[in-house]
C-alpha positions in Angstrom: 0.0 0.0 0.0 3.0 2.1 0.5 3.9 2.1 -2.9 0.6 2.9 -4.4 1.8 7.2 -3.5 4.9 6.5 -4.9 4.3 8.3 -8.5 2.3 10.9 -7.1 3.6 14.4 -7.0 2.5 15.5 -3.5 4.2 12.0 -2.5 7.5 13.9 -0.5 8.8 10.4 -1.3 8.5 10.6 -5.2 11.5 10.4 -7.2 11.4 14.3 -8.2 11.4 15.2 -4.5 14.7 13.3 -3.8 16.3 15.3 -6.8 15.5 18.7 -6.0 15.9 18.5 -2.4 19.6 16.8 -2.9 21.1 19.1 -5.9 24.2 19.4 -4.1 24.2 15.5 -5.2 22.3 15.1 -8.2 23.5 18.5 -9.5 27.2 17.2 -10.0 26.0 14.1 -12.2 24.0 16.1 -14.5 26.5 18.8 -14.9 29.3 15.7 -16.2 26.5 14.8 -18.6 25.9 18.2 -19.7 29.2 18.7 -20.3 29.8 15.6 -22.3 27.1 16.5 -24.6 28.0 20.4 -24.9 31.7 19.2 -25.8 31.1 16.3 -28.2 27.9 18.3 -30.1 30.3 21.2 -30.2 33.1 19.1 -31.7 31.5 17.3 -34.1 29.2 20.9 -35.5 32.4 22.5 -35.6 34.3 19.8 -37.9 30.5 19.3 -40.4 31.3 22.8 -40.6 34.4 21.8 -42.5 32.8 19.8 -45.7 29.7 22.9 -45.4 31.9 25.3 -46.1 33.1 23.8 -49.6 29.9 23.3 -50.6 28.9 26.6 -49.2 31.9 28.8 -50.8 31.6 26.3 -54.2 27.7 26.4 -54.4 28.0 29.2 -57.4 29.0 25.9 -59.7 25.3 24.9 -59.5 24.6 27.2 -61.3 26.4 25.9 -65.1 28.8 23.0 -66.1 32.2 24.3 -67.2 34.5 23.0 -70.1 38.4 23.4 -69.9 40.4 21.7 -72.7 43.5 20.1 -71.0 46.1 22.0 -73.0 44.8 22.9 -76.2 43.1 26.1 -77.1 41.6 25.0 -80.3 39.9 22.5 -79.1 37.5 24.9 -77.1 35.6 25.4 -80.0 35.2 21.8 -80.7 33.6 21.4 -77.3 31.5 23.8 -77.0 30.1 22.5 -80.0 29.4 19.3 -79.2 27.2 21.1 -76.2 25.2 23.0 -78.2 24.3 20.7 -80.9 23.7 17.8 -78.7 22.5 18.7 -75.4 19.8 16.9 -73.8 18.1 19.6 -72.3 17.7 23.4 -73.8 20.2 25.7 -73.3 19.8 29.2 -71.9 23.7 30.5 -72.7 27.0 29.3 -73.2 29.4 32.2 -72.3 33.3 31.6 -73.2 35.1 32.8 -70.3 38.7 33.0 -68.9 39.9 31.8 -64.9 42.5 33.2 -62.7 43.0 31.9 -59.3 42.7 33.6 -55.8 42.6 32.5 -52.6 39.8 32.3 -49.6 40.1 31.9 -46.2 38.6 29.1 -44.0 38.6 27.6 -40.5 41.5 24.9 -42.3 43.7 27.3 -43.6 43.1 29.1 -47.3 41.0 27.5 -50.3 41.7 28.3 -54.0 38.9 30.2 -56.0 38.2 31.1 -58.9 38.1 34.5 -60.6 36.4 34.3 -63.9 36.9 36.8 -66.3 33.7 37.6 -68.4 32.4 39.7 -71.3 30.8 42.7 -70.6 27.3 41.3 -71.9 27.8 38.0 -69.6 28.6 40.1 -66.3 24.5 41.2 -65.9 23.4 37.7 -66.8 26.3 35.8 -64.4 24.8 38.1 -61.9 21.3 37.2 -62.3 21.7 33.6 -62.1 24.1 33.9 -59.1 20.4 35.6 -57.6 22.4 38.7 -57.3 23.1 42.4 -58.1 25.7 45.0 -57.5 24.9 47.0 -54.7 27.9 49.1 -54.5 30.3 50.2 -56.9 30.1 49.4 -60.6 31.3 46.8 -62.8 34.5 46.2 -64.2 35.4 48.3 -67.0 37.1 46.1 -69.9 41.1 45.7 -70.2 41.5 46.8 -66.6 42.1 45.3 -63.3 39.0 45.4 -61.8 37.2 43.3 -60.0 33.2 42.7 -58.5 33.1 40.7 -56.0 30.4 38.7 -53.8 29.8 40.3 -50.3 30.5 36.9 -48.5 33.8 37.4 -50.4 34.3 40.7 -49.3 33.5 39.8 -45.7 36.1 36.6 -45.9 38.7 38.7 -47.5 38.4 42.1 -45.0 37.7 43.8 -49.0 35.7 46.8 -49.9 35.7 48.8 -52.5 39.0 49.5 -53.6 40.7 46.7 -52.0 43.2 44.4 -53.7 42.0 41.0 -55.0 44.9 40.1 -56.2 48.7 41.2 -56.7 52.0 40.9 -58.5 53.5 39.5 -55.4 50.8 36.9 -54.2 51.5 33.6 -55.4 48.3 32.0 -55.2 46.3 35.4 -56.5 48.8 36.4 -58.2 48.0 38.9 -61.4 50.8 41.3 -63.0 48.9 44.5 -61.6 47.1 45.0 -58.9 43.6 43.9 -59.4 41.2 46.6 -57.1 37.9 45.9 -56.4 35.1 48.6 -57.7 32.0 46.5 -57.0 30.5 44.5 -54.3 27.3 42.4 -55.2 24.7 41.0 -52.5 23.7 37.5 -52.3 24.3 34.1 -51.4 26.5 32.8 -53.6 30.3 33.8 -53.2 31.9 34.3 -56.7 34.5 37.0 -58.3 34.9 38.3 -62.3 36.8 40.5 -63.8 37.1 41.6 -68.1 38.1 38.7 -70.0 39.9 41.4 -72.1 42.0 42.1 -68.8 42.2 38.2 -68.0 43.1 37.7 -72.0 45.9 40.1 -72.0 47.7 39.4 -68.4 46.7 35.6 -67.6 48.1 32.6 -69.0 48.1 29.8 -70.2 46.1 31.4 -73.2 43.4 28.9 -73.2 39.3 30.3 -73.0 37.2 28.0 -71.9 33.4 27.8 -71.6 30.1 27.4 -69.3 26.7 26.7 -70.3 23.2 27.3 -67.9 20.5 25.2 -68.2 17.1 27.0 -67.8 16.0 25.1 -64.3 18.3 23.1 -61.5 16.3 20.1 -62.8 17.6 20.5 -66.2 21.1 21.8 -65.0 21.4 18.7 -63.2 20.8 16.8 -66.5 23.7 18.8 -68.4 26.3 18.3 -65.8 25.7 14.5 -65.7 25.2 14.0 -69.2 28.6 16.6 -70.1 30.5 14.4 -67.7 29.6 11.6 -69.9 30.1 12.9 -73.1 33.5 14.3 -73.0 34.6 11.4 -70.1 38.2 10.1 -72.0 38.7 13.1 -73.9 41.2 16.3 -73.5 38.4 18.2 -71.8 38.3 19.0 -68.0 34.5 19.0 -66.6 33.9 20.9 -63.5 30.1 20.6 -62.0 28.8 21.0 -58.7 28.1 17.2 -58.1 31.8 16.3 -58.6 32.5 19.1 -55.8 29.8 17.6 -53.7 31.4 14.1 -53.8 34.6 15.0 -52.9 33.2 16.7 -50.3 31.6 14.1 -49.2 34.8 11.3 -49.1 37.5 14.1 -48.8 36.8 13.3 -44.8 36.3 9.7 -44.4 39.2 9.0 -42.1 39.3 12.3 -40.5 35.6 11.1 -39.2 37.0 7.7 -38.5 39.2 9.3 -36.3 36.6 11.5 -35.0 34.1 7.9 -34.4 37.1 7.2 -32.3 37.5 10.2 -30.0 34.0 10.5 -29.2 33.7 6.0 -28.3 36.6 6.4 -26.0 35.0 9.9 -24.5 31.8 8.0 -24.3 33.3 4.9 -22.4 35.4 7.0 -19.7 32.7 9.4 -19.3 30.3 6.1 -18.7 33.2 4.6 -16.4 32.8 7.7 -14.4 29.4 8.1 -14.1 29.0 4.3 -13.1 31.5 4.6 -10.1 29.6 8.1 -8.7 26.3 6.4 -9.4 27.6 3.3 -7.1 28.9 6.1 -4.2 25.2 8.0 -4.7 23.5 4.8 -3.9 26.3 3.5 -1.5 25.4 7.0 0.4 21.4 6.2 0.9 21.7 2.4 2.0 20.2 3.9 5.1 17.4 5.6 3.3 16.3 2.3 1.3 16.7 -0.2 4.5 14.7 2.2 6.6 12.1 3.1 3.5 12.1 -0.7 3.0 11.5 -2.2 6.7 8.7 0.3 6.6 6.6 -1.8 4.0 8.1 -0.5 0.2 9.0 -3.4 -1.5 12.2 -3.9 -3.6 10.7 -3.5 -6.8 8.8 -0.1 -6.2 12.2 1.2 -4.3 14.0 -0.2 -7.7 11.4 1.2 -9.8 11.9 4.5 -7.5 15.8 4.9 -8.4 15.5 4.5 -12.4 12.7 6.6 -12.6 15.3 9.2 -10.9 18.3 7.9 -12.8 15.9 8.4 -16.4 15.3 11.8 -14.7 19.0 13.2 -14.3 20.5 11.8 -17.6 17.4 12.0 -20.0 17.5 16.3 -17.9 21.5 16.1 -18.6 21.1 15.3 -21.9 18.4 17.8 -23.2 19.9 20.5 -21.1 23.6 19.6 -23.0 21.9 20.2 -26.4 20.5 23.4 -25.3 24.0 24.3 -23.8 25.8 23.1 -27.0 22.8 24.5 -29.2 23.7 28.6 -27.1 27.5 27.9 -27.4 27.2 26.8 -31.3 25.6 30.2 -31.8 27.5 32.5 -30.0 30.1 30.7 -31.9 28.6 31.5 -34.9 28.1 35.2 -34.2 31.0 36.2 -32.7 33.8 34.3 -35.1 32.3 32.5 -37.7 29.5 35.1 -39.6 32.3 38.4 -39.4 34.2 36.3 -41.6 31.7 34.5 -43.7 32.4 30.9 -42.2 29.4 28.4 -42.4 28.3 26.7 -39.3 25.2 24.8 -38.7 23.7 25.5 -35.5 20.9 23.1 -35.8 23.4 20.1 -37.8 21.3 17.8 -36.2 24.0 14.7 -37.1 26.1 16.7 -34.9 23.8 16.7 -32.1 22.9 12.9 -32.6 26.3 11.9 -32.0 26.4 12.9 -28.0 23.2 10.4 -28.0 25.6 7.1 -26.8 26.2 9.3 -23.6 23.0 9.2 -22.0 22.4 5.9 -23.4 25.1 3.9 -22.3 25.3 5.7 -18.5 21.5 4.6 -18.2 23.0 1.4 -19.2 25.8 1.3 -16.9 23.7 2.7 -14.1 20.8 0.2 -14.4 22.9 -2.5 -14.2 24.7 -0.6 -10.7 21.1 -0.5 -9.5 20.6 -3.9 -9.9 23.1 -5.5 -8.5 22.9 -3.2 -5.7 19.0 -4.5 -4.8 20.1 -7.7 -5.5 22.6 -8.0 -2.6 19.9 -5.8 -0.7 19.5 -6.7 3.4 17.7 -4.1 5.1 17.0 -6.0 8.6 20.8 -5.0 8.4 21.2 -1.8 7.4 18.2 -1.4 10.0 20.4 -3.3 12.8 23.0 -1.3 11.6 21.1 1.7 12.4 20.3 1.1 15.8 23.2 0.2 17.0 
């Protein structure tokens, strides 16, 4: 009869009771828990953050397939041919264009990106399909160093308008003279252009090469696959966004190996840990049970007591991590990652189920603690004990 109050919540014997009233013992396991979570969420958003920012930075190539020939500058021509007259979906442009290099910063170190250089009747369409405009400044005038470029570039780089894309003595964005910046477009996408007359006259090899734009992403999708295809064996280089994303993708296989790692041995000491203070919390209220016990509850509604207050304290540590990880991940985000255009995923969910073994395998560890303490349970001796 004794146990029929025990779920009740004006029982001062229900298992909420014992956690509030004892915080200065409870509080300490759910803070380890808390912290387990908060550090391996953290970890983990902060290296997804990796492989989302080269899709992020490199998301402008969804936009067209582009055509290189590997050497050869008459066989540009040839190519684009071969595009036009047989591609399976309708074409909205081809543009012939030039590339000089550049480079963009990350939480890794620097990333090389392209600069395209594009006629003066491409520049307003590029822009359009990049979902963007010039907001200030103007566009580049033809046969001179000048440059427009993205304002997630121009956040990365520390550029405005007049800053210096590229230099005479930068070798990775390198150009003979100094290449300012007179226009800064909104937008998503990052990207950078100058004249091909300026990229023509200063940039070698002397090789133009080509992109075409499908009219929908449906369609795009189509070209890139089926250009990959076509021109697979010959002395063409395709670049499309689905070759970026698959690098992407298995550029990182051992570093998340590693990371599987880290995290099972973080799991297993943190479980360790939790199951030896679980086992002195219990060993501490041997009294309480005995005397709870020789009063009338039975074994199985004390046991049933302590799990409902161990699901209690790790299921609480474990939401309360995520919030904690979830509040660090975007002050992270606002403080250093957005002032230099760095993408982070606050709400990477794969990031957050990866802290999931902690609560999982310390309500393992501690139901098995519980269990074997009840087992070997004797409270006509702890009651002995206690009169004594």
């Amino acid at each position: 009869m004794a146990d029929a109050g025990l779920g009740s919540r004006s029982n001062p014997l229900a298992a909420s009771v014992y956690l509030r009233r004892n915080l200065s013992k409870t509080a300490p396991l759910m803070g380890v828990i808390i912290l387990a979570v908060m550090l391996i969420a953290g970890i983990v958003s902060l290296i997804n953050s990796i492989p989302l920012s080269i899709k992020v930075i490199y998301a402008y190539s969804k936009q067209y397939v582009a055509v290189t020939p590997r050497g050869n500058p008459f066989l540009t021509p040839l190519f684009m041919k071969v595009v036009e007259d047989e591609s399976p979906v309708e074409l909205e442009r081809v543009m012939v264009i030039r590339g000089s290099g550049v480079e963009v910063k990350s939480i890794v170190g620097n990333w090389p990106f392209v600069v395209l250089g594009l006629e003066r009747s491409d520049m307003d369409y590029y822009l359009a399909r990049m979902s963007s405009e010039v907001v200030e400044g103007r566009l580049p005038e033809a046969g001179k160093p000048e440059a427009v470029i993205s304002e997630t570039m121009s956040r990365n780089l520390g550029l405005g308008i007049g800053g210096i894309l590229q230099k005479p003595d930068e070798a990775e964005s390198f150009s003979p003279m100094p290449v300012k910046v007179v226009g800064i477009a909104d937008g998503a996408n990052w990207f950078a252009f100058t004249s091909i007359e300026y990229q023509r006259e200063n940039h070698f090899p002397n090789i133009d090469a080509f992109m075409a734009f499908a009219k929908s992403p449906a369609d795009q999708l189509k070209l890139d696959n089926w250009t990959e295809e076509q021109l697979a064996g010959q002395n063409a280089q395709v670049f499309t966004y689905r070759q970026l994303e698959k690098q992407a993708d298995t550029m990182f296989t051992i570093l998340y190996q590693i990371l599987n790692v880290v995290i099972g041995t973080l799991v297993v000491v943190i479980t360790l840990m939790m199951g030896m203070l679980i086992n002195i919390f219990l060993s501490q209220r041997v009294q309480e049970f005995g005397l709870l016990q020789a009063l009338g509850y039975t074994k199985r509604g004390l046991l049933r007591r302590v799990l409902v207050e161990t699901t209690i304290f790790v299921v609480g540590g474990w939401f309360l991590g995520l919030a904690v990880a979830f509040g660090l991940l975007n002050l992270v985000k606002v403080v250093l990652m957005d002032p230099r255009a760095f993408a982070l995923d606050t709400t990477d969910w794969s990031a957050y189920s990866y802290s999931l073994p902690v609560p999982v395998a310390i309500f393992v560890v501690s139901l098995v603690t519980v269990w074997v303490k009840f087992k070997k349970f004797d409270p006509v001796g702890i009651v002995e004990r206690r009169l004594v």
